[in-house]
TORPA-4810 file (N, C-alpha, C, O; in nm, 3 decimals):
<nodes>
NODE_1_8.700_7.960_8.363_8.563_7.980_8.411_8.532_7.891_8.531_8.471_7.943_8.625_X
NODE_2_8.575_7.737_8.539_8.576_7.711_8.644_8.581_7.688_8.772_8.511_7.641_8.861_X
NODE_3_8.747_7.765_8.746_8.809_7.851_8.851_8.739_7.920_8.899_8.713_7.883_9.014_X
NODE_4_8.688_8.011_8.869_8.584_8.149_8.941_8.491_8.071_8.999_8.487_8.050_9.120_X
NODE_5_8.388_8.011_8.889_8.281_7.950_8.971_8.321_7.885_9.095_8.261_7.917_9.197_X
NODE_6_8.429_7.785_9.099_8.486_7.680_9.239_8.471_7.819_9.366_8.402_7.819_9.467_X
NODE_7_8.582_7.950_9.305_8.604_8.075_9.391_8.464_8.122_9.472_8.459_8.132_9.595_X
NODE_8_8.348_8.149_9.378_8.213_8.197_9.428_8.169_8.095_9.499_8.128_8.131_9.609_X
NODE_9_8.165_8.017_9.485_8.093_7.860_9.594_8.177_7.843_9.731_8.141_7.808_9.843_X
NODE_10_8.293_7.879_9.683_8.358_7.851_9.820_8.414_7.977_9.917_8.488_7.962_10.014_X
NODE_11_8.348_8.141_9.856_8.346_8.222_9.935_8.284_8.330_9.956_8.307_8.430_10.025_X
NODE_12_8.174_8.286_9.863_7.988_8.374_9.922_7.922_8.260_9.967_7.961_8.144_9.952_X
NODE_13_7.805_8.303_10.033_7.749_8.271_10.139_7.577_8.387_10.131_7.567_8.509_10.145_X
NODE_14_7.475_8.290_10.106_7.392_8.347_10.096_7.285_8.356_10.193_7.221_8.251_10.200_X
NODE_15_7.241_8.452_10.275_7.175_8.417_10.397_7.019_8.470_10.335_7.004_8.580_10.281_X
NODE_16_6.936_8.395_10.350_6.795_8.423_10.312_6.712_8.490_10.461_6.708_8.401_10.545_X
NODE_17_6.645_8.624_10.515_6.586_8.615_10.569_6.432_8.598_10.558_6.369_8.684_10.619_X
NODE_18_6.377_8.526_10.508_6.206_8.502_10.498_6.134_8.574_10.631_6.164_8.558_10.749_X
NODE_19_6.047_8.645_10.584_5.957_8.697_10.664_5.906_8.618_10.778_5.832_8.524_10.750_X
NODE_20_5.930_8.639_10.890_5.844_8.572_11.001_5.915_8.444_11.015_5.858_8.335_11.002_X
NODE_21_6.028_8.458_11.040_6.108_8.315_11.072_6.256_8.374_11.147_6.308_8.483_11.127_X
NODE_22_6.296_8.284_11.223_6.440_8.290_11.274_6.533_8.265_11.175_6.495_8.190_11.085_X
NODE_23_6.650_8.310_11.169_6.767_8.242_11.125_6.863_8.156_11.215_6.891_8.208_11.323_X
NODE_24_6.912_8.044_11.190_6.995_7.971_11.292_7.099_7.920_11.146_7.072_7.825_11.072_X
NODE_25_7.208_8.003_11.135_7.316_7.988_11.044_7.469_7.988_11.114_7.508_8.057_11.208_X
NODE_26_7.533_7.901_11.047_7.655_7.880_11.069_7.720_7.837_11.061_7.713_7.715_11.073_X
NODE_27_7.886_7.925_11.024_7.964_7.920_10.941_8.034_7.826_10.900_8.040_7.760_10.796_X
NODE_28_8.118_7.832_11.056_8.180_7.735_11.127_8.199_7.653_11.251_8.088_7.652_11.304_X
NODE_29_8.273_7.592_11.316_8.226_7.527_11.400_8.320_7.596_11.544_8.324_7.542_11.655_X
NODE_30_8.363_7.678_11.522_8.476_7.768_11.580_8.445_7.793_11.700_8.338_7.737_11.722_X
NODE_31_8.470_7.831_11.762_8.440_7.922_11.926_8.419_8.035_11.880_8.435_8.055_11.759_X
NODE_32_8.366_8.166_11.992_8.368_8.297_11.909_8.495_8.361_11.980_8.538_8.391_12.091_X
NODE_33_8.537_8.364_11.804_8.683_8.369_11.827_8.756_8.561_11.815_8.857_8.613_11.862_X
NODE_34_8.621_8.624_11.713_8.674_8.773_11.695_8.805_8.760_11.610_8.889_8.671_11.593_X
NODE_35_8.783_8.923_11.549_8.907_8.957_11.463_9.066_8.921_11.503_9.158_8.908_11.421_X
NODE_36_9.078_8.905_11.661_9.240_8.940_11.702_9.263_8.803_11.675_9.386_8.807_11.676_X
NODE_37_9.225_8.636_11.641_9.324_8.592_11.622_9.284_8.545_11.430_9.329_8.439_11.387_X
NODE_38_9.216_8.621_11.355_9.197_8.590_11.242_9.121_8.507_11.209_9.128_8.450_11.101_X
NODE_39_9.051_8.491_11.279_8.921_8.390_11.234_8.843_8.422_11.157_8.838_8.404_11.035_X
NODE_40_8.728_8.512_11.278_8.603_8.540_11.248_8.596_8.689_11.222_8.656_8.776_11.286_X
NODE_41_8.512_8.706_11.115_8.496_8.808_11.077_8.394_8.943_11.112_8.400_9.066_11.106_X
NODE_42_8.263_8.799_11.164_8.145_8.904_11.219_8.071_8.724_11.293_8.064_8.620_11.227_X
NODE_43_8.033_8.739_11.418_7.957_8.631_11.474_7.835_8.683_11.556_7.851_8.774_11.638_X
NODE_44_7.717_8.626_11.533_7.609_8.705_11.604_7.544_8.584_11.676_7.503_8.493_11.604_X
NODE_45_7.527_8.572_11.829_7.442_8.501_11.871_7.299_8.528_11.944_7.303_8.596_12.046_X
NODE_46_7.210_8.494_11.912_7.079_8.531_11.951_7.045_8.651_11.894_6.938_8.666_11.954_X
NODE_47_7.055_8.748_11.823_7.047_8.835_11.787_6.901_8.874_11.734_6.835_8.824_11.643_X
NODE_48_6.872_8.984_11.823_6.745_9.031_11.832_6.729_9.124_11.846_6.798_9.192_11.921_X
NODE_49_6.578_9.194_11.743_6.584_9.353_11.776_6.430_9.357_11.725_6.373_9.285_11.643_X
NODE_50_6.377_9.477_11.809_6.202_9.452_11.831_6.156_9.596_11.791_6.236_9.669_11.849_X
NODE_51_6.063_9.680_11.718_6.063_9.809_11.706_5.862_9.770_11.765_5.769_9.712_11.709_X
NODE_52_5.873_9.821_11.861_5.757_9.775_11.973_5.699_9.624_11.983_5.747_9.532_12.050_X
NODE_53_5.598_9.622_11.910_5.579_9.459_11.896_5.594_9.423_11.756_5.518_9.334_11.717_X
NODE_54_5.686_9.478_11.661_5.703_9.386_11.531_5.846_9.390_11.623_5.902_9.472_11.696_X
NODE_55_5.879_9.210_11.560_6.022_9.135_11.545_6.106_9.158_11.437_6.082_9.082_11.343_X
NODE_56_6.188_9.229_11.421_6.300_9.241_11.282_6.305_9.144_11.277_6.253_9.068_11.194_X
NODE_57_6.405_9.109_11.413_6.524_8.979_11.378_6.480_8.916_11.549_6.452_8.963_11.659_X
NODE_58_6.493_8.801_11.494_6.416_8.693_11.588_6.551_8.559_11.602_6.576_8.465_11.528_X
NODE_59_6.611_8.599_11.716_6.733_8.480_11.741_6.845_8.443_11.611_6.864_8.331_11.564_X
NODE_60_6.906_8.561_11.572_6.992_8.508_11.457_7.136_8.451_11.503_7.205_8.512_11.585_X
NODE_61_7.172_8.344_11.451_7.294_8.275_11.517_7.361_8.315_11.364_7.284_8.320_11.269_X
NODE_62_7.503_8.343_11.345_7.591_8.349_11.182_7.709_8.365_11.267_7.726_8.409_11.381_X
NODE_63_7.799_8.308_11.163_7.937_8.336_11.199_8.015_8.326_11.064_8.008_8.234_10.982_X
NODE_64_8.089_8.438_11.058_8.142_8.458_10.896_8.303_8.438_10.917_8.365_8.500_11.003_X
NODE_65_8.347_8.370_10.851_8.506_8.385_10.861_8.583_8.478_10.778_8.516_8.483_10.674_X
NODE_66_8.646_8.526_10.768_8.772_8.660_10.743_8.760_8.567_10.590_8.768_8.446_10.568_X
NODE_67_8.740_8.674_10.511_8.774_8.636_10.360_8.661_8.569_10.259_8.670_8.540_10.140_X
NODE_68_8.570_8.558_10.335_8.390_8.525_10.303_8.340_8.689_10.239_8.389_8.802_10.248_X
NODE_69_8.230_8.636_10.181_8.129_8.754_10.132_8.028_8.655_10.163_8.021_8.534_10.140_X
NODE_70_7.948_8.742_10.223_7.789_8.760_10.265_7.710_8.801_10.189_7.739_8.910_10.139_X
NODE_71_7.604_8.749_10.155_7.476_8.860_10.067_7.333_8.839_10.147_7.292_8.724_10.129_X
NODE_72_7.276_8.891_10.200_7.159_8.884_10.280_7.006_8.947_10.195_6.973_9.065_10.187_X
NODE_73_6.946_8.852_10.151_6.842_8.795_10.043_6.707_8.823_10.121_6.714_8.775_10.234_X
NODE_74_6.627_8.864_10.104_6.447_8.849_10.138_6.339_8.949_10.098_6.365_9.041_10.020_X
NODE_75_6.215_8.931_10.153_6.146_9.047_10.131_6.118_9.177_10.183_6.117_9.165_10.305_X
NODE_76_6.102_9.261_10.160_6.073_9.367_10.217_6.016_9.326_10.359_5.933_9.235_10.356_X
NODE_77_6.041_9.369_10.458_6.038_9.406_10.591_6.096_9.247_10.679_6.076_9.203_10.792_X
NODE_78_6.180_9.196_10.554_6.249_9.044_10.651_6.348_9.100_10.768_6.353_9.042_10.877_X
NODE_79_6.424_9.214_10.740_6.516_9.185_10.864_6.635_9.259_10.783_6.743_9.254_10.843_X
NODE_80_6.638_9.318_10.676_6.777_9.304_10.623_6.874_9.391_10.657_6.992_9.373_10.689_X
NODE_81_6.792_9.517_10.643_6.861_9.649_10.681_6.890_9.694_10.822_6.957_9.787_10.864_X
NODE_82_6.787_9.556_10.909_6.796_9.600_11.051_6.935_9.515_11.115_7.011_9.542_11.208_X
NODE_83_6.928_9.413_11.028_7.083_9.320_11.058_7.166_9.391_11.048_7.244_9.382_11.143_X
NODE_84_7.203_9.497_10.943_7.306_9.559_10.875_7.335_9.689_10.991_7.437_9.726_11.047_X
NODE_85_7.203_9.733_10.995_7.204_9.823_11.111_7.286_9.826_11.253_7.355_9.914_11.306_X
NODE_86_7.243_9.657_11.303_7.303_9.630_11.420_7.464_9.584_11.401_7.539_9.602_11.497_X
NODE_87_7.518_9.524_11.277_7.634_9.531_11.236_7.704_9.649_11.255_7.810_9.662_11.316_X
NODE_88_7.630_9.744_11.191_7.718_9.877_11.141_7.696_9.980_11.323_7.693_10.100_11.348_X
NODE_89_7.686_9.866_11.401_7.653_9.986_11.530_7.552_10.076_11.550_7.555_10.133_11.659_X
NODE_90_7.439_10.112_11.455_7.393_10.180_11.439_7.241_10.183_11.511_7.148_10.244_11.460_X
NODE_91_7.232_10.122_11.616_7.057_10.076_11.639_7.163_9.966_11.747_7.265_9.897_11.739_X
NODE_92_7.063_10.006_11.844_7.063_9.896_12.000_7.016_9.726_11.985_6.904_9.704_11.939_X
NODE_93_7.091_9.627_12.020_6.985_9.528_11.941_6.988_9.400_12.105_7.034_9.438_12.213_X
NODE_94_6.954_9.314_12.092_6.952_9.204_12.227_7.034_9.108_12.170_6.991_9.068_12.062_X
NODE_95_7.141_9.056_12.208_7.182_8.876_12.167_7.332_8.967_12.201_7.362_9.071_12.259_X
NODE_96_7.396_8.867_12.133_7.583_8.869_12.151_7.587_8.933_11.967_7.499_8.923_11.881_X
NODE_97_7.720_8.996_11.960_7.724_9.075_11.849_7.912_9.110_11.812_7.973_9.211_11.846_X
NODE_98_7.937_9.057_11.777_8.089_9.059_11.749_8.117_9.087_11.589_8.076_9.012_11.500_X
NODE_99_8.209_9.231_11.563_8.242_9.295_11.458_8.386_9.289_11.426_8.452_9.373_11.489_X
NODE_100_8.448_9.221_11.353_8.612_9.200_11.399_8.641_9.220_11.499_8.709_9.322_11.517_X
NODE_101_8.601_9.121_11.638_8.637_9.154_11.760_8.567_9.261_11.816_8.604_9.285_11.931_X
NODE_102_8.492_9.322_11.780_8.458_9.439_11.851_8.261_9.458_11.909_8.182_9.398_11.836_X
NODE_103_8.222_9.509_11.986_8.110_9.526_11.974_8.066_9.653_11.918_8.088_9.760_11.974_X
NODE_104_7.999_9.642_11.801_7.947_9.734_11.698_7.888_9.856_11.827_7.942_9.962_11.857_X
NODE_105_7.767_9.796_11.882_7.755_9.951_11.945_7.842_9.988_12.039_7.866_10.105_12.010_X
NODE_106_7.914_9.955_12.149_8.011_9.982_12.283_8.138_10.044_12.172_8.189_10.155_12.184_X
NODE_107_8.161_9.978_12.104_8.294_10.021_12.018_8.304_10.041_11.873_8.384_9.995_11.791_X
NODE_108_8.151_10.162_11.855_8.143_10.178_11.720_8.236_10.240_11.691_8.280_10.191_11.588_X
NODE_109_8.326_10.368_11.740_8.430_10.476_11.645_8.523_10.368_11.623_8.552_10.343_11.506_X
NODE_110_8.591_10.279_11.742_8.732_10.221_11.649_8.690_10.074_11.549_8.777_10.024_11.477_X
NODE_111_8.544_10.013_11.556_8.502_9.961_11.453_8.499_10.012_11.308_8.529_9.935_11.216_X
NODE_112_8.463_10.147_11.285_8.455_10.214_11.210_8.595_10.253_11.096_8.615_10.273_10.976_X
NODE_113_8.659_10.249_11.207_8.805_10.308_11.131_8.857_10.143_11.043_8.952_10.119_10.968_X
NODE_114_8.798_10.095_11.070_8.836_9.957_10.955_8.727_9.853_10.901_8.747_9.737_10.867_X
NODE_115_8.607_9.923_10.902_8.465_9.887_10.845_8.462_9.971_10.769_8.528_10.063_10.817_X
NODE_116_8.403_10.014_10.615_8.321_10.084_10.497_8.206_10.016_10.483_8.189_9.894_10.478_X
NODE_117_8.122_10.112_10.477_8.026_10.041_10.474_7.928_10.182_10.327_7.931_10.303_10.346_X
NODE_118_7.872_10.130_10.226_7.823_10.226_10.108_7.659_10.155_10.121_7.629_10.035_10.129_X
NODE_119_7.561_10.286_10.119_7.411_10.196_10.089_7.411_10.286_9.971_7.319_10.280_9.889_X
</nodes>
């Protein structure tokens, strides 16, 4: 039992977005390094996205390393699905945005072919 527990502490990672606040998270102390040399798994800097004048996501800094789980925590209208959104390519967003090396929207089809993604 210990074992597992040590396992969950040392490779989830819980990101809270609270309503009406920035996130400034991170992982590691890495450069943004992208999928090609095995680092990083997903790194977002400044990351921002506005649906007229409401703020989803307001300057999110994260950087996940290859072999991490993520769980992204808050209330209804924090940001969650719109993060996931700009992950999954799916929605235009402002900041830097790296998907195993790739940029989710410029290079959503060959992102895709090694992302699953289930809602």
């Amino acid at each position: 039992m210990a074992a597992i527990e040590h396992f969950h502490r040392r490779c989830t990672q819980w990101l809270n977005f609270p309503r009406g606040f920035s996130v400034k998270k991170s992982h590691t102390s890495q450069s943004f390094a992208g999928h090609s040399n095995g680092e990083n798994a997903l790194e977002a800097h400044g990351l921002r996205k506005a649906f007229g004048t409401t703020v989803a996501l307001n300057g999110i800094d994260l950087r996940l390393e290859e072999g991490r789980i993520l769980g992204i925590i808050g209330p209804n209208g924090a940001g969650k699905t719109t993060a996931l959104n700009a992950i999954l390519g799916l929605i235009p967003y402002q900041g830097a945005l790296q998907v195993l090396g790739r940029d989710p929207w410029t290079q959503r089809d060959q992102l895709m072919r090694d992302v699953a993604f289930i809602a």
